[in-house]
GUPA-521169 format. One line per 4 residues: number of its first residue (from 0); their letters; for each residue x, y, z of N, C-alpha, C. Coordinates in nm, 2 decimals. Each point is the difference from the previous one (the first is absolute). Example, Ala and Ser with C-alpha at 12.3 -4.5 7.8 and 13.67 -1.06 7.14 Angstrom:
2
0 = as = 1.32,-0.57,0.78,-0.09,0.12,0.00,0.09,0.12,0.00 ~ -0.04,0.11,-0.07,0.09,0.11,0.00,-0.08,0.11,0.08
REM end
This chain:
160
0 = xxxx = -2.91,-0.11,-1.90,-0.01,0.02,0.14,0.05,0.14,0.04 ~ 0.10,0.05,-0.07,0.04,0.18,0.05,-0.07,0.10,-0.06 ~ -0.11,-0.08,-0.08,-0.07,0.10,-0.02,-0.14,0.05,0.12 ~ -0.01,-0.12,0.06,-0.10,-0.02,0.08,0.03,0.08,0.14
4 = xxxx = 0.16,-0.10,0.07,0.09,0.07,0.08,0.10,0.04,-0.03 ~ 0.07,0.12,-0.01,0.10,0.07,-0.05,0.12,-0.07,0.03 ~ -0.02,0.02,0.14,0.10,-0.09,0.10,0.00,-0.04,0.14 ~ -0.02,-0.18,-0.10,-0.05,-0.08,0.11,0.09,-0.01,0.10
8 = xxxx = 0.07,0.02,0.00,0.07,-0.05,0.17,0.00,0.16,0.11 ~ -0.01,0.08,-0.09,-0.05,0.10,0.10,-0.16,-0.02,0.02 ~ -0.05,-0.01,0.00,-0.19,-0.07,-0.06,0.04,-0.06,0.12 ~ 0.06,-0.13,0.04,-0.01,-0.08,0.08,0.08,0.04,0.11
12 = xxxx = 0.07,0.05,0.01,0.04,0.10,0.15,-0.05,0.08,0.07 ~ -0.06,0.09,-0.13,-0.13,0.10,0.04,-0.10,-0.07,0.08 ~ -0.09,-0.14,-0.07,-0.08,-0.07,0.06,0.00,-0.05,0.16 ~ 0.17,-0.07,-0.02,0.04,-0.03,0.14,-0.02,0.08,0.13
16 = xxxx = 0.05,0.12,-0.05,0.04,0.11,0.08,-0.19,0.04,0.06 ~ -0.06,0.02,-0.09,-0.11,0.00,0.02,-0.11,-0.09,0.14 ~ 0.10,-0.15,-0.05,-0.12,-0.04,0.08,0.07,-0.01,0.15 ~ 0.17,0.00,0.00,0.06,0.02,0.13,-0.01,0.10,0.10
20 = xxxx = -0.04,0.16,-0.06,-0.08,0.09,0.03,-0.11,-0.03,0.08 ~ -0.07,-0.03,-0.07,-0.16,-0.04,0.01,-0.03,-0.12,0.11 ~ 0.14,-0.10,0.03,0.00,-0.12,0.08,-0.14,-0.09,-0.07 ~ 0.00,-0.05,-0.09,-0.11,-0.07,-0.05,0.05,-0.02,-0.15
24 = xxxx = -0.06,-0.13,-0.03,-0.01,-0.10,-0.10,-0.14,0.00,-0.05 ~ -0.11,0.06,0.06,-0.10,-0.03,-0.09,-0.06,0.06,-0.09 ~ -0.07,-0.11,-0.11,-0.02,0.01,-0.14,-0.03,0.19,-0.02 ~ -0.04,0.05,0.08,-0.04,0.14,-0.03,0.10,0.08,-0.01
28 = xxxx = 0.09,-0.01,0.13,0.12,0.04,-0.02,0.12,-0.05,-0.13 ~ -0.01,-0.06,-0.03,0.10,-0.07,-0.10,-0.06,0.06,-0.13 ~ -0.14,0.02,-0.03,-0.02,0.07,-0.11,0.01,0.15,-0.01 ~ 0.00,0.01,0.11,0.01,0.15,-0.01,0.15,0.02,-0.01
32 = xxxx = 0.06,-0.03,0.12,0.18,0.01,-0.04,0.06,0.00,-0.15 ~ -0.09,-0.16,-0.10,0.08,0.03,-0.12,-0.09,0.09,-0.09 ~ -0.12,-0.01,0.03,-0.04,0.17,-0.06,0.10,0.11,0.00 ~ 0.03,0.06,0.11,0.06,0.11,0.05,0.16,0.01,-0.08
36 = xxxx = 0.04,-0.15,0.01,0.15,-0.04,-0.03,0.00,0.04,-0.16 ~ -0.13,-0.05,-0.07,-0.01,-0.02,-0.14,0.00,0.15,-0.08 ~ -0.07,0.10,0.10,0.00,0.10,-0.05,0.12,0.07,0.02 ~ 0.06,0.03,0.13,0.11,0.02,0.00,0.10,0.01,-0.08
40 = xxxx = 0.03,-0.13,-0.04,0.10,-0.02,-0.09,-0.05,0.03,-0.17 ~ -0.10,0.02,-0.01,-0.05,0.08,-0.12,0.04,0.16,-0.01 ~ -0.03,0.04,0.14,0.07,0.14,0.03,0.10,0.01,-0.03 ~ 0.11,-0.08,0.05,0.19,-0.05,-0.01,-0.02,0.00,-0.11
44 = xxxx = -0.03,-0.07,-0.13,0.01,-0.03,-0.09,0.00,0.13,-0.08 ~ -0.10,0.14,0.01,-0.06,0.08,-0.05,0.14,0.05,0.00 ~ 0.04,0.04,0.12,0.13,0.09,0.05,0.13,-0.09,-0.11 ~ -0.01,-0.10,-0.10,0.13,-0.04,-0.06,0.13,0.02,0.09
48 = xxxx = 0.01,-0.09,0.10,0.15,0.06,0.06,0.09,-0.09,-0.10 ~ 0.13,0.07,0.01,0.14,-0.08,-0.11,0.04,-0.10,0.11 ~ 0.01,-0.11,-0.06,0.03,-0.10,0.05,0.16,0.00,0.10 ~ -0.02,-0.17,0.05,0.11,0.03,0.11,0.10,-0.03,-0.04
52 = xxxx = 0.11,0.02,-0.03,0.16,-0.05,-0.03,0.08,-0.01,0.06 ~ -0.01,-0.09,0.04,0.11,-0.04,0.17,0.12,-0.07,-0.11 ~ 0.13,0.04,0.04,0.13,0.00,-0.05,0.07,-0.14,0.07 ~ 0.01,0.05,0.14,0.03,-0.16,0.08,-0.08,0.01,0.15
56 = xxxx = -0.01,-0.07,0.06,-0.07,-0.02,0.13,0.10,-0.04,0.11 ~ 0.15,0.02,-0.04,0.09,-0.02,0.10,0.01,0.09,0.08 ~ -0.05,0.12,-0.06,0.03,0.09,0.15,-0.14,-0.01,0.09 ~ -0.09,-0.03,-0.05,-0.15,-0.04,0.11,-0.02,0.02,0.13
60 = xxxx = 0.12,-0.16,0.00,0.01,-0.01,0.15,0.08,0.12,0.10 ~ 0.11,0.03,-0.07,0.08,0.10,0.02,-0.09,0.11,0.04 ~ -0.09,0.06,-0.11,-0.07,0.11,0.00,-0.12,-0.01,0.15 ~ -0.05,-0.09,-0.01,-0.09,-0.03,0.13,0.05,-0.01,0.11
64 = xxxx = 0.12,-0.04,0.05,0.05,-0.04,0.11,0.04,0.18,0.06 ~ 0.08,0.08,-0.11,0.02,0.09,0.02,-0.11,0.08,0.04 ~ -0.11,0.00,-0.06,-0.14,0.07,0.02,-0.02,-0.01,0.18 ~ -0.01,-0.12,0.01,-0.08,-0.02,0.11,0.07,0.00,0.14
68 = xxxx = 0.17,0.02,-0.03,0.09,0.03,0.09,-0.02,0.15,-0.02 ~ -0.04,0.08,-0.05,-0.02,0.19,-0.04,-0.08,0.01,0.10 ~ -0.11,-0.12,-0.04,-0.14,0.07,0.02,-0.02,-0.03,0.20 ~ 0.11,-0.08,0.03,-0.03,-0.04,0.12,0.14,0.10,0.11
72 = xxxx = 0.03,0.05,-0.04,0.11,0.07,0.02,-0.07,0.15,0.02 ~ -0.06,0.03,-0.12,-0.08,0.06,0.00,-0.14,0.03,0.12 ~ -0.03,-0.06,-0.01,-0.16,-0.01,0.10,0.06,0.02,0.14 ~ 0.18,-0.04,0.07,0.09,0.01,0.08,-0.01,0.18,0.02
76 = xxxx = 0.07,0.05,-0.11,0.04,0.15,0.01,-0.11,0.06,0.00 ~ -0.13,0.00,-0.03,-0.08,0.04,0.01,-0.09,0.03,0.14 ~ 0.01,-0.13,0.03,-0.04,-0.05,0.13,0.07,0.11,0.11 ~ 0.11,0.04,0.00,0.15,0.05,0.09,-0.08,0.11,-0.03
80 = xxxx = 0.00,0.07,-0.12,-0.05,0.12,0.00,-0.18,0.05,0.07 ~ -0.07,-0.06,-0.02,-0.09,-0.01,0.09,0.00,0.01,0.15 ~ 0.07,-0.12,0.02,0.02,0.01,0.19,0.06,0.09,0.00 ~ 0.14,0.01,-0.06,0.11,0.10,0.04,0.04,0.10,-0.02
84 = xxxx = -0.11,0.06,-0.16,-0.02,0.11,-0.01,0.16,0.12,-0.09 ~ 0.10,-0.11,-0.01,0.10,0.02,-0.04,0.04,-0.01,-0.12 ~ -0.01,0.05,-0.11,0.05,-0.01,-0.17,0.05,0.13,-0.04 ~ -0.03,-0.04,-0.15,0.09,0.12,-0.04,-0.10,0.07,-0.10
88 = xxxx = 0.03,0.05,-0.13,-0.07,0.09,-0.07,-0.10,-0.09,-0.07 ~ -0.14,0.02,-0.01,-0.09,0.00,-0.08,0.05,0.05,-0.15 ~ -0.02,-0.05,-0.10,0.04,0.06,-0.12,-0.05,-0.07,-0.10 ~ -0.03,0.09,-0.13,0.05,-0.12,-0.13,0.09,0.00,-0.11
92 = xxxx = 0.01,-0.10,-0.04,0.12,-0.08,-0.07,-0.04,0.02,-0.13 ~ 0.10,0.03,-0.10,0.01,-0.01,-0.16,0.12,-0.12,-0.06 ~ -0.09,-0.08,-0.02,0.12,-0.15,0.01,-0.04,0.01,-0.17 ~ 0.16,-0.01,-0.09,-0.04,-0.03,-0.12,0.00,-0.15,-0.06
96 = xxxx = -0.09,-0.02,-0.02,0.03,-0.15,-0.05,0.02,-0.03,-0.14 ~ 0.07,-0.14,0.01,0.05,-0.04,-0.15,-0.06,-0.05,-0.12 ~ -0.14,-0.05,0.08,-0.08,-0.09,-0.07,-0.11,0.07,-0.02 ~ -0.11,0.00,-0.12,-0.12,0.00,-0.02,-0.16,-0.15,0.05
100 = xxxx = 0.09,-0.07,-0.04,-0.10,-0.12,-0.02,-0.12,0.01,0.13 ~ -0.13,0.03,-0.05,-0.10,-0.01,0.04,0.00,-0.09,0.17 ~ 0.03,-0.14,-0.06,0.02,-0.09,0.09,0.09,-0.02,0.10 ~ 0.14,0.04,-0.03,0.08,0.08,0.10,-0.05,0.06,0.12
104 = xxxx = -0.04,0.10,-0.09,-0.07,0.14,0.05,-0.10,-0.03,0.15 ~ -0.08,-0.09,-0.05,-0.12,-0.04,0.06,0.05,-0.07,0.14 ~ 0.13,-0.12,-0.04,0.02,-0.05,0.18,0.09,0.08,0.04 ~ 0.10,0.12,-0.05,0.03,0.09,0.09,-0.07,0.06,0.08
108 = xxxx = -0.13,0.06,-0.11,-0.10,0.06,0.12,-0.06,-0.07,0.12 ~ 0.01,-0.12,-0.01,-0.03,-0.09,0.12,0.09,0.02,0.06 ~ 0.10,-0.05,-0.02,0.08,-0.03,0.09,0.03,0.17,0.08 ~ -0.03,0.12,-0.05,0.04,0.11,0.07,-0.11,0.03,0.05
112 = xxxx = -0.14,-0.04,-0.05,-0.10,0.00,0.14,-0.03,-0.08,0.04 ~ 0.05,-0.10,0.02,-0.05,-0.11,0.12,0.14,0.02,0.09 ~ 0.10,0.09,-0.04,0.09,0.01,0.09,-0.01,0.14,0.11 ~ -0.02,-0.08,0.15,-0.06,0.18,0.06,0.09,0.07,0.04
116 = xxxx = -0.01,0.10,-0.02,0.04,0.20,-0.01,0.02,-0.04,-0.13 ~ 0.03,-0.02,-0.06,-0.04,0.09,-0.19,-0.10,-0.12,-0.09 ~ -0.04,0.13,-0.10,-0.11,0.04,-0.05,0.03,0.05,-0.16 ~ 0.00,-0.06,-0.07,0.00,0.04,-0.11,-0.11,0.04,-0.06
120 = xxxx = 0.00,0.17,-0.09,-0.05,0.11,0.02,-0.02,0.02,-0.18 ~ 0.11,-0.01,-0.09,-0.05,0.00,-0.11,0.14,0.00,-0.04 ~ -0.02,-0.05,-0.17,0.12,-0.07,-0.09,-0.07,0.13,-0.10 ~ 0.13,0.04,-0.04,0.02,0.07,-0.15,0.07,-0.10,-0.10
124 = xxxx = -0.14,-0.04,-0.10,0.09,-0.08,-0.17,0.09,0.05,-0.05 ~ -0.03,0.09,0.00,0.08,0.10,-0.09,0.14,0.05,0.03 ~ 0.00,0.03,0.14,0.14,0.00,0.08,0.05,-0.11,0.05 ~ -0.05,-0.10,0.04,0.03,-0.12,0.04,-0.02,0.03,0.12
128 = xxxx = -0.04,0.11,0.10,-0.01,0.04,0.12,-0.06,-0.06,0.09 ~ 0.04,-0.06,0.12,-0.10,-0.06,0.09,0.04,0.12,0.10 ~ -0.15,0.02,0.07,-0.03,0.12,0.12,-0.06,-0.10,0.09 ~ 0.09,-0.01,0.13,-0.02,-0.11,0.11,0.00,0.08,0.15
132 = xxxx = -0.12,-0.03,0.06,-0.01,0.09,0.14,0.08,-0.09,0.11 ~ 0.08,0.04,0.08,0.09,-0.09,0.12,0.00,0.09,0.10 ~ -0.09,-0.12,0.10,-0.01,0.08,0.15,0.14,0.01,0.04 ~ 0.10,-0.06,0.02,0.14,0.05,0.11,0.09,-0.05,-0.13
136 = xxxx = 0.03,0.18,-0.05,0.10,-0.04,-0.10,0.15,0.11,0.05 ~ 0.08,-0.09,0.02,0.13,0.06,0.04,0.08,0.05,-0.10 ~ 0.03,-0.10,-0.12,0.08,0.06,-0.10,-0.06,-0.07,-0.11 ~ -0.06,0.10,-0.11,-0.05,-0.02,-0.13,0.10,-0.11,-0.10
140 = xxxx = 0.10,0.06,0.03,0.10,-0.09,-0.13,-0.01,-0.13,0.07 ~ 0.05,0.00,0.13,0.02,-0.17,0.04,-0.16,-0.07,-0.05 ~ -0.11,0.06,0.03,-0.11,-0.03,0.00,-0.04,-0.07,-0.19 ~ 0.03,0.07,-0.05,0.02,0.00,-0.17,0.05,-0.11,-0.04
144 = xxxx = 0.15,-0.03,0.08,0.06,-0.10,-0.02,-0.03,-0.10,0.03 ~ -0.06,-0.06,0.13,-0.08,-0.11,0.02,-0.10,-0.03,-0.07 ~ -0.09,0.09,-0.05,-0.11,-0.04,-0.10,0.07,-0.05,-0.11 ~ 0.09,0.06,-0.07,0.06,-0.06,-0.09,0.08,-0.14,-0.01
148 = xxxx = 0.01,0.06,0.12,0.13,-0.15,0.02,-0.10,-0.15,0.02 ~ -0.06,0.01,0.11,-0.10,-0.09,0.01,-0.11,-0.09,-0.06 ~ -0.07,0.17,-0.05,-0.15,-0.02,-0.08,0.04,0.00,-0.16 ~ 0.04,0.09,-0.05,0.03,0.02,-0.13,0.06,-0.07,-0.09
152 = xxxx = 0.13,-0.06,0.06,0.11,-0.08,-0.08,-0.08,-0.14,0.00 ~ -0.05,-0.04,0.10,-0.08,-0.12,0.04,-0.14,0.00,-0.11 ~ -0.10,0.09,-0.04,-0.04,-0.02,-0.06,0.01,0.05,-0.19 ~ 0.17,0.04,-0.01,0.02,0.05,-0.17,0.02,-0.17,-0.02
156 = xxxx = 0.06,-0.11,0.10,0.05,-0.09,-0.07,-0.14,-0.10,0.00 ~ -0.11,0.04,0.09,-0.15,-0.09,-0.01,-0.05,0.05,-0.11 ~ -0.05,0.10,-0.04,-0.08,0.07,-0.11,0.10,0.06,-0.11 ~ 0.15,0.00,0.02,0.05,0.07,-0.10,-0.01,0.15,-0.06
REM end
């Protein structure tokens, strides 16, 4: 069967996602979605990503709750700055991080762009360098330290 679909349960999300898009169930649509789905995940497959190694899932909830209290806090300060036209320096940030792991890597970058005024800009492997854009940045270190404190520690004990 994985040779047919690489991986099925992304196959079948893909599909889903497809026909919820589409608002339709029928037979045309549904072949096409797992067409689309089938090849996809052929593509994913091509790309070999290293697998996921999730360490514990106790901080999850932790990690999410925090996200979505940023991200709404966030969309707040933004908002102020808009109407009120009041912030501070435009800049960007050289945050070193501790971790490599691919997967890590990947929901920080979510979580620092789905979070608005910053923008994550590019990561150096080699230095461990993350280069992060932040619309109203007051103080770099305090700023450092939150990502760390928050994002970072939260996800060395998910991914290790």
């Amino acid at each position: 069967m994985r040779r047919w679909i690489p991986h099925p349960l992304l196959a079948l999300g893909l599909t889903l996602m497809w026909l919820l898009l589409n608002q339709s169930v029928s037979p045309g649509h549904i072949l096409l979605g797992a067409a689309l789905a089938v090849v996809a995940t052929h593509g994913l497959a091509a790309l070999r990503p290293e697998p996921v190694q999730i360490i514990s899932l106790r901080p999850v909830p932790r990690l999410l709750f925090t996200v979505a209290a940023d991200i709404v806090r966030s969309n707040i300060a933004v908002a102020r700055i808009i109407l009120f036209g009041k912030r501070g320096v435009s800049e960007f940030v050289r945050l070193p991080l501790e971790f490599g792991n691919i997967h890590a890597l990947t929901v920080l970058a979510l979580i620092i762009t789905a979070t608005p005024g910053t923008m994550w800009v590019q990561f150096n492997r080699a230095s461990g360098i993350l280069l992060v854009h932040v619309l109203d940045l007051k103080d770099e270190e305090e700023w450092i330290r939150l990502i760390k404190d928050r994002y970072e520690r939260l996800l060395l004990e998910i991914f290790g």
